[in-house]
C-alpha positions in Angstrom: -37.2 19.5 -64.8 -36.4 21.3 -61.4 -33.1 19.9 -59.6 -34.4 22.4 -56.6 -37.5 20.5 -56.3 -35.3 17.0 -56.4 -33.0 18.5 -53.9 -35.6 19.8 -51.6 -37.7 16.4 -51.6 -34.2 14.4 -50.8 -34.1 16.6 -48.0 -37.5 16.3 -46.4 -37.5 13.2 -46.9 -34.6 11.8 -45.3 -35.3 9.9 -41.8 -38.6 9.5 -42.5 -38.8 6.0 -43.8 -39.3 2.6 -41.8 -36.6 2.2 -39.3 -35.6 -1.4 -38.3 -36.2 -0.9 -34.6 -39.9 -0.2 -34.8 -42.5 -3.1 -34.2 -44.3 -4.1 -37.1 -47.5 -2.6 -35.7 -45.7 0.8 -35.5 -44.1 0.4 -38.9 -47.8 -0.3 -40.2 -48.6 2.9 -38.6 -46.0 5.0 -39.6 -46.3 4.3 -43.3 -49.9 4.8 -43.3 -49.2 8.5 -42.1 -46.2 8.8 -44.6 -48.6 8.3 -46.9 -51.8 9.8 -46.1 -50.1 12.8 -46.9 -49.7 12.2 -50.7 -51.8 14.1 -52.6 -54.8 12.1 -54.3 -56.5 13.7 -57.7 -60.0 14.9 -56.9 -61.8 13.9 -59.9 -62.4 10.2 -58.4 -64.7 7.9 -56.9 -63.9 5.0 -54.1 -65.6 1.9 -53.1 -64.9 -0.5 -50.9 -65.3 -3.9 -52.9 -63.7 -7.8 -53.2 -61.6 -9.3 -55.6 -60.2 -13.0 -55.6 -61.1 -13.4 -51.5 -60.2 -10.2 -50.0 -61.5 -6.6 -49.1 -60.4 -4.6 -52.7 -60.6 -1.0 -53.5 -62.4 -0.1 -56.9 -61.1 3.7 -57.8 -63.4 5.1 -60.9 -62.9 8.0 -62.8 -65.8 10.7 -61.8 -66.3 11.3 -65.6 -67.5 8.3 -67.6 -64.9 5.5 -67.4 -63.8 4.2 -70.4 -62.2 0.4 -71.3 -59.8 -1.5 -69.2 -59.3 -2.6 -65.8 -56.4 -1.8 -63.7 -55.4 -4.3 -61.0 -52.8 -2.1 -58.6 -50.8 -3.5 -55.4 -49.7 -1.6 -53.3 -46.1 -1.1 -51.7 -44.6 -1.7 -48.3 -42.1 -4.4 -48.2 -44.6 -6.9 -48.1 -45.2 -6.5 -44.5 -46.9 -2.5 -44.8 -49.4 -0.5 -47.0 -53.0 -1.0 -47.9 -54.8 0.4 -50.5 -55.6 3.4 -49.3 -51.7 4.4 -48.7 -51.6 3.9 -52.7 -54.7 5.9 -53.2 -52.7 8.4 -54.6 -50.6 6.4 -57.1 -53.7 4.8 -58.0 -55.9 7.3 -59.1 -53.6 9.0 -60.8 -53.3 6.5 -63.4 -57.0 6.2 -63.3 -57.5 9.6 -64.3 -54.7 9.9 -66.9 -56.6 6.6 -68.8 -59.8 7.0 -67.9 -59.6 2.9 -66.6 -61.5 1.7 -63.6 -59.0 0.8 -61.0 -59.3 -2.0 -58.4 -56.3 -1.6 -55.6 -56.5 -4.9 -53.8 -55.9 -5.6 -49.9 -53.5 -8.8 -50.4 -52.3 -10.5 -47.3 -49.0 -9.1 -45.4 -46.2 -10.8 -43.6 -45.3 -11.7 -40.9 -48.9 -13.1 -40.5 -49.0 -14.2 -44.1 -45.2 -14.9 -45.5 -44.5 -15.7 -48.9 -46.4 -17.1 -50.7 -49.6 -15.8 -49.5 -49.3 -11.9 -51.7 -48.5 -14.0 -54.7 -51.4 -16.2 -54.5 -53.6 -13.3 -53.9 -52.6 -11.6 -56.9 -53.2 -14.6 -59.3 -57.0 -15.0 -57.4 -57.8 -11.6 -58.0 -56.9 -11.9 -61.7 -58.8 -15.5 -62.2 -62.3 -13.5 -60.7 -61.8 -10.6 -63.0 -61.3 -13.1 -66.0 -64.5 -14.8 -64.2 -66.4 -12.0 -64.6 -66.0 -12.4 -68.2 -63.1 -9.3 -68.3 -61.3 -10.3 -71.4 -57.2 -10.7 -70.7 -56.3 -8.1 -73.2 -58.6 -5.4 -70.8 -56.9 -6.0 -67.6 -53.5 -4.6 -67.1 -51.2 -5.3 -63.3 -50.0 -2.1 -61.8 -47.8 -2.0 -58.5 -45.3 0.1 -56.7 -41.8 -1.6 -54.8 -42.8 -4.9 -53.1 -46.7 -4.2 -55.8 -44.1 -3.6 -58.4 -42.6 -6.9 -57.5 -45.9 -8.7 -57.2 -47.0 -7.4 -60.9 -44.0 -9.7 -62.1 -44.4 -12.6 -59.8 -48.3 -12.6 -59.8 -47.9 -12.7 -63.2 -45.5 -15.7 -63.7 -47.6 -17.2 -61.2 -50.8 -16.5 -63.3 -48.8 -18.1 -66.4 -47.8 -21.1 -64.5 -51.6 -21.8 -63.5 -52.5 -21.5 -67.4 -54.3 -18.3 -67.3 -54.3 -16.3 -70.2 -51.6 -13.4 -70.0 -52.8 -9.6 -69.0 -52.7 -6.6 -71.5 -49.5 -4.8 -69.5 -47.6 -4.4 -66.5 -46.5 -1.1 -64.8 -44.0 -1.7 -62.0 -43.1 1.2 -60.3 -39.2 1.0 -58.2 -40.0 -3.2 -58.0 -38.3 -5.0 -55.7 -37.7 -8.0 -57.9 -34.4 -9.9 -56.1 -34.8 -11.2 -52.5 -31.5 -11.8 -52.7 -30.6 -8.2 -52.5 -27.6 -9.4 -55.3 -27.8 -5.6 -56.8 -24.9 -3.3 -56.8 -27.1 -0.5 -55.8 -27.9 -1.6 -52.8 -24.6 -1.0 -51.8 -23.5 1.9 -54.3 -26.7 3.9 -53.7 -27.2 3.3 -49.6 -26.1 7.1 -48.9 -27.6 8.4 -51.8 -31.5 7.1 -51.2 -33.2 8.7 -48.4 -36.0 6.3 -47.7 -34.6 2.9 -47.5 -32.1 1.6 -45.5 -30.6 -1.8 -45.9 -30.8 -2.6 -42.0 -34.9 -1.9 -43.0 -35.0 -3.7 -46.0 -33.0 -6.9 -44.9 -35.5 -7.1 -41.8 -39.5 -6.5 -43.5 -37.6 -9.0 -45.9 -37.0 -11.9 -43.5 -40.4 -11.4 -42.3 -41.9 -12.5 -45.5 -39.3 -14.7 -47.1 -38.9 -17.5 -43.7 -37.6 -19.7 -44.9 -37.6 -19.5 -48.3 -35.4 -20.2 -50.5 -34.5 -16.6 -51.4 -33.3 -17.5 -55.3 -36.9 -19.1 -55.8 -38.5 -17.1 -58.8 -41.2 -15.7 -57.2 -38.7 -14.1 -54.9 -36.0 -13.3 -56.8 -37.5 -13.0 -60.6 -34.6 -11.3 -61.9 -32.0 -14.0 -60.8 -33.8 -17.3 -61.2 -36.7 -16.9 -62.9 -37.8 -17.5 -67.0 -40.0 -14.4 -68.0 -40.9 -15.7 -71.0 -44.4 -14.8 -72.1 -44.8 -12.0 -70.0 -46.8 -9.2 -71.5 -45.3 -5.8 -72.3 -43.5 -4.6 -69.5 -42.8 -0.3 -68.0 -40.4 -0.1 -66.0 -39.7 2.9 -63.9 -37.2 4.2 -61.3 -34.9 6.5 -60.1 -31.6 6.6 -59.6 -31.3 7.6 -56.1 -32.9 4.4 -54.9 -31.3 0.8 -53.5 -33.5 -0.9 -55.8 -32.1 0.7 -59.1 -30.4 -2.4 -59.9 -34.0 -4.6 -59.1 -35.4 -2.4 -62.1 -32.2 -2.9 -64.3 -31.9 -6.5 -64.1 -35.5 -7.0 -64.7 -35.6 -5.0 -67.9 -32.5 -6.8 -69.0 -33.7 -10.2 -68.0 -37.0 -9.2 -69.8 -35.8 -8.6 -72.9 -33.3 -11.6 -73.3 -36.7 -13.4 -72.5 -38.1 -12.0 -76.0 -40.2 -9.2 -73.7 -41.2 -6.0 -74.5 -39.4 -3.6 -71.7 -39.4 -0.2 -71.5 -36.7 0.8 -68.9 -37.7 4.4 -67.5 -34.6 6.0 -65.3 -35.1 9.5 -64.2 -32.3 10.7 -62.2 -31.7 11.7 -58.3 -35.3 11.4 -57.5 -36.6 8.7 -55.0 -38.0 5.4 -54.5 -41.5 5.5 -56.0 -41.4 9.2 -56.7 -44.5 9.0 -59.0 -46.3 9.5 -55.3 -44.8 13.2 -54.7 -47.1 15.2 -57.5 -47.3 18.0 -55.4 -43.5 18.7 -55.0 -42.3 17.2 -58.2 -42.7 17.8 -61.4 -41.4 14.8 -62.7 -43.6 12.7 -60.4 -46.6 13.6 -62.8 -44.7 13.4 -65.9 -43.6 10.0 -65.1 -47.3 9.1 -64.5 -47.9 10.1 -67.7 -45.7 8.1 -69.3 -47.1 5.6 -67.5 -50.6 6.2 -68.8 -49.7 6.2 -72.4 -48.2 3.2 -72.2 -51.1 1.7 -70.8 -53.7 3.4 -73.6 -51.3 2.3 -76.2 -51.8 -1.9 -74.7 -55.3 -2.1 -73.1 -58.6 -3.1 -75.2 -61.7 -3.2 -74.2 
């Protein structure tokens, strides 16, 4: 562990998240060259596919890929992001467990508010069952609002009947529209990408009018999560969303869920992305990984 390196990435990496004055258009194109500058492993192969009605990225192993599917949603506040900006987060789960990963394009606000994401997520997961994948081979991966939609897809996915997937890995989920956590007033000088002014607007751009306690917005206040599968969660502790992660493990387990809560300290949101700078970025993935090989069958 290096507290230079956490130091030096909390520096670079303050004023460089989406500020509230931006149009959505520039916020788009902001993240997307945030992020294009995450490293990506090499040892991979891309494809532009479909999954459950929309454009889908299938990320492969170059070596022989071995059981398991893993469905991944990207971050960005519901409202930014694409596939590609999680390229990196990704892969480098596909390459620590050898899985095929499909990264899927699921409708953003404020052209498609809430519920729109959600009902992607469970489509995409009724094809691959479709396709004849068995539930126990398919595990939901996602990073802050992907991290959120791992819970709610699933819950969603339960309501409809489906069968329940293998795992979920949320990375820094934002599970609470309701922004009810302590830490997002307690940690608002300490995290250097988010902002509350930020969050509170991509928010209202997705939730409408909403209800903002409904469980598919705010899992961790309102929502049963009974019969979830196994559940990772990871976060750090310089992050406004430290208490989303908290709650949900907590909530989780009084559910009769297996949680893992994963806290590494004064490190950002979604810090798995900074491999390059971090060293706990890629030993966080690797957590990550075994907990995956340890759930998924072929």
């Amino acid at each position: 562990m290096s507290n230079v390196q956490r130091e030096e990435l909390d520096a670079q990496l303050r004023g460089t998240g989406v500020g509230p004055e931006l149009s959505v258009e520039e916020a788009r194109e902001g993240f997307a060259k945030m992020m294009a500058t995450m490293p990506v492993p090499e040892d991979i192969r891309t494809e532009e596919t479909s999954l459950g009605g929309r454009p889908a990225l299938r990320v492969s192993p170059e070596a022989a890929a071995g059981t398991g599917t893993l469905l991944y949603f990207h971050g960005g506040s519901h409202v930014v992001g694409s596939p590609r900006t999680a390229l990196g987060l990704t892969a480098g789960l596909v390459v620590r467990t050898g899985m095929t990963g499909v990264s899927v394009d699921y409708r953003l606000a404020p052209e498609h508010p809430f519920p729109a994401d959600v009902e992607d997520v469970v489509a995409a997961y009724r094809e691959l069952l479709d396709q004849g994948h068995a539930p126990g081979s398919i595990a939901f991966a996602g990073d802050s609002a992907g991290g959120g939609l791992t819970i709610t897809g699933a819950l969603a996915a339960r309501d409809a009947g489906l069968p329940r997937p293998a795992a979920i890995v949320a990375f820094s989920p934002g599970v609470d529209a309701t922004r009810a956590g302590e830490s997002m007033v307690t940690k608002a000088d300490a995290d250097p990408l988010l902002d509350r002014a930020s969050v509170d607007r991509m928010s209202s751009l997705y939730v409408v009018g909403h209800d903002r306690r409904d469980p598919l917005l705010s899992p961790v206040v309102t929502a049963d999560l009974t019969g979830l599968p196994p559940v990772l969660v990871q976060v750090g502790t310089n992050e406004l969303l430290l208490d989303d992660a908290r709650r949900l493990a907590l909530r989780a387990s009084d559910a009769e869920v297996d949680v893992i809560l994963d806290i590494t300290a004064k490190v950002p949101h979604v810090f798995q992305s900074f491999t390059n700078t971090l060293d706990e970025s890629g030993e966080a993935l690797d957590r990550a990984a075994l907990f995956l090989r340890q759930r998924v069958r072929g």
